[in-house]
N, C-alpha and C positions, 0 to 999 in steps of 0.2 A: 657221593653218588645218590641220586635222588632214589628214594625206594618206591616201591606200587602198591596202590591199594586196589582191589577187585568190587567193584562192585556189583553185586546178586540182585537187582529189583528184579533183571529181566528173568532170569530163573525161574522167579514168584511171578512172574505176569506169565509165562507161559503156563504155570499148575494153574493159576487161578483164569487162563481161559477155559479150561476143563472142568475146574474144579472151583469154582466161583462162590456155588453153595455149600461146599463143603472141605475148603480147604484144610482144616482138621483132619480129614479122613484117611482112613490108614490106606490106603490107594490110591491119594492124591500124590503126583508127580509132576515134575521133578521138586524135589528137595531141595530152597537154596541153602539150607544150615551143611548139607550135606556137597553144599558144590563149594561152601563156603571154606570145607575143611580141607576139601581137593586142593582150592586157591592155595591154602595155606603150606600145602605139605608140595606145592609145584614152584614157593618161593614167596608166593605173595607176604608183604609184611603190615597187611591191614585188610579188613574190609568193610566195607563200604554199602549201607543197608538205610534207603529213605522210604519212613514212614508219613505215607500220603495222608492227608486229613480224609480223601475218601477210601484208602485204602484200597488203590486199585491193583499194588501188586503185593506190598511185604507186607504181614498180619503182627496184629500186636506179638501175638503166641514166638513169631520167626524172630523177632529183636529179643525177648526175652530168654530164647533157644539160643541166640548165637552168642548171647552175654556167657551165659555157661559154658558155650561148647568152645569155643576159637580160645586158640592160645599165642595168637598174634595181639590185636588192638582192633578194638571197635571203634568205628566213623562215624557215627549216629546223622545222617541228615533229615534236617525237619524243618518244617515254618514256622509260624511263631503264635499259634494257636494253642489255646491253654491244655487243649487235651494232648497235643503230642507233648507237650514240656511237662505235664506229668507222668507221661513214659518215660521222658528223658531222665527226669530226677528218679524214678523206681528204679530206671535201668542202670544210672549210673555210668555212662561209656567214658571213654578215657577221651575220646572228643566227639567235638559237638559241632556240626556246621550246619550254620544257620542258612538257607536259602527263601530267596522267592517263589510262591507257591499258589498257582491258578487252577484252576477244577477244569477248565477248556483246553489245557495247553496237554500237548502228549507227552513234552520233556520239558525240563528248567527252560526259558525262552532268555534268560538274562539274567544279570547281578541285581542284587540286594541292592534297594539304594538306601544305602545308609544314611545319606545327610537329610534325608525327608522323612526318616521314620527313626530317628534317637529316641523319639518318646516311647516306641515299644520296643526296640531292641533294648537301650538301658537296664531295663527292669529284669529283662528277660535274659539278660545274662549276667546277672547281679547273683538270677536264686540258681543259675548254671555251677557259677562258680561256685555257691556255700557248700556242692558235691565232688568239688578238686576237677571238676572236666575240662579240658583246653578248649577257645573258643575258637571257630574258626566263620569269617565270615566269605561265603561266595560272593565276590563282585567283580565289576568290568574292573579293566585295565583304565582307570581315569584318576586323575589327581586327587579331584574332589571326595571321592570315593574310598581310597585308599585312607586320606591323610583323615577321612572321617573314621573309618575303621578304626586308623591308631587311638584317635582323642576317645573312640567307644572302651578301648583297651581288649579289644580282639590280641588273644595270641600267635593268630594264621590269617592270613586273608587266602582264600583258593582265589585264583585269576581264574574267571571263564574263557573260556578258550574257544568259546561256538562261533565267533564271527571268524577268527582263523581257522578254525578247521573248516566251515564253509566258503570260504575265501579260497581263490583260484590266483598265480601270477602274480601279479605284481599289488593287486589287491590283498592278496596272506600276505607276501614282504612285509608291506605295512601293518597286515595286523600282529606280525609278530614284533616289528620293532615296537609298537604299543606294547605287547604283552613285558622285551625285554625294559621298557623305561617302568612301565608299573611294576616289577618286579623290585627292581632297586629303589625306586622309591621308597617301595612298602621295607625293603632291607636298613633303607638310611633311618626309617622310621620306627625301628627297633620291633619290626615286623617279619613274623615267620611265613614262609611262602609254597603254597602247594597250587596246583592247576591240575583245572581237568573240565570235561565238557566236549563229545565229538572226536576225543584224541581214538587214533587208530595207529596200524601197523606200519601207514605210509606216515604219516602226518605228526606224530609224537618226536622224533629225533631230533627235529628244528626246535622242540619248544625244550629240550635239557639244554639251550641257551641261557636259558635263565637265569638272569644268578641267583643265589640264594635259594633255588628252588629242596624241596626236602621231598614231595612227593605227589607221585602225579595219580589221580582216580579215575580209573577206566573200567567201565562196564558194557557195552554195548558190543563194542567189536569185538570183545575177548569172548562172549558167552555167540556171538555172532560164527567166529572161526572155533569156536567149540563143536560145533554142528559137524563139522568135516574135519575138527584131527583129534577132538577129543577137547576133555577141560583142560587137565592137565598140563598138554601141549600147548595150548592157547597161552594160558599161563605164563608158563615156563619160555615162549617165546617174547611174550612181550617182555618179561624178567632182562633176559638178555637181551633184547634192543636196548634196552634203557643204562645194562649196565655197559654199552658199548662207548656211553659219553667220554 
């Protein structure tokens, strides 16, 4: 059964609309280290924390707090800019997914393309790995894509999931049977398989199709339905959709 990882950016976007200047501050809220722990005690068995190069919502301070506190597994997502990969290696997390990372965009807009950019990912999960962390790369559901991933020697590919989950009818049909063909792919290719991207409470059931799939990262709608039942609850429910596969 595929298990959940919670993602907390939005936690840290909502303190740091208040608390922008001063998210240090001992009055700055909400806490994600402290929703992180919620996540984990409502079932989560990961979470899921990306350090922006501008730092628009989790603080260096929050990744180094959640290395300590959670006693599940750290997701560490980042781009491939040398100041977060020297958080990376301080931090040490048990993985590491590499994404694409634009200063305009509000959320990820797409996969990594890997087979145009070997020359920086190489390197950059060469000195990943001299700290034992699992590499996981986000990319589209595309051949290309995947079977570059494997020759990078990624040990996860996450599938993005944003053009399905914005997909309506017979257009999602399609984009899940992409999701299911890159899934196996990436499995015949001695590839570990997680997704996430947009999934929600309606939207998430079709994609435990997957084969291979090991774990899906959801952050928006969980800390979304937090608002009206609680963290916890949020949690705990998406927990059991998932384990309904």
């Amino acid at each position: 059964m595929p298990t959940l990882g919670v993602n907390i950016d939005h936690v840290a976007t909502l303190r740091q609309a208040r608390y922008r200047e001063q998210p240090d501050s001992h009055n700055a809220e909400p806490d994600p280290v402290a929703a992180a722990l919620v996540a984990e005690m409502a079932g989560a068995l990961g979470i899921t924390a990306h350090l922006r190069e501008d730092r628009r919502h989790m603080q260096d301070r929050d990744i180094f707090l959640l290395r300590e506190k959670i006693t599940t597994k750290l997701n560490f997502e980042m781009g491939l800019s040398e100041d977060i990969l020297r958080v990376a290696l301080a931090v040490r997390p048990e993985d590491v997914c590499l994404v694409p990372e634009n200063r305009l965009e509000v959320t990820t807009e797409g996969g990594l393309d890997c087979c145009g950019r070997r020359d920086v990912l190489a390197p950059a999960m060469a000195r990943l790995r001299e700290i034992g962390t699992r590499i996981s790369l986000f990319i589209d559901p595309e051949e290309s894509q995947i079977r570059a991933a494997a020759e990078l020697g990624a040990d996860f590919v996450e599938l993005h999931t944003g053009a399905y989950a914005n997909a309506t009818g017979v257009a999602r049909a399609k984009e899940l049977q992409k999701l299911i063909a890159g899934a196996g792919l990436a499995c015949e290719l001695g590839l570990r398989v997680n997704a996430g991207h947009g999934l929600n409470y309606e939207n998430t059931s079709a994609i435990l199709a997957l084969p291979g799939l090991e774990e899906l990262n959801i952050g928006h709608s969980i800390i979304s339905r937090s608002i009206t039942v609680g963290l916890h609850s949020a949690v705990r429910e998406m927990c059991d959709l998932i384990a309904k596969k």
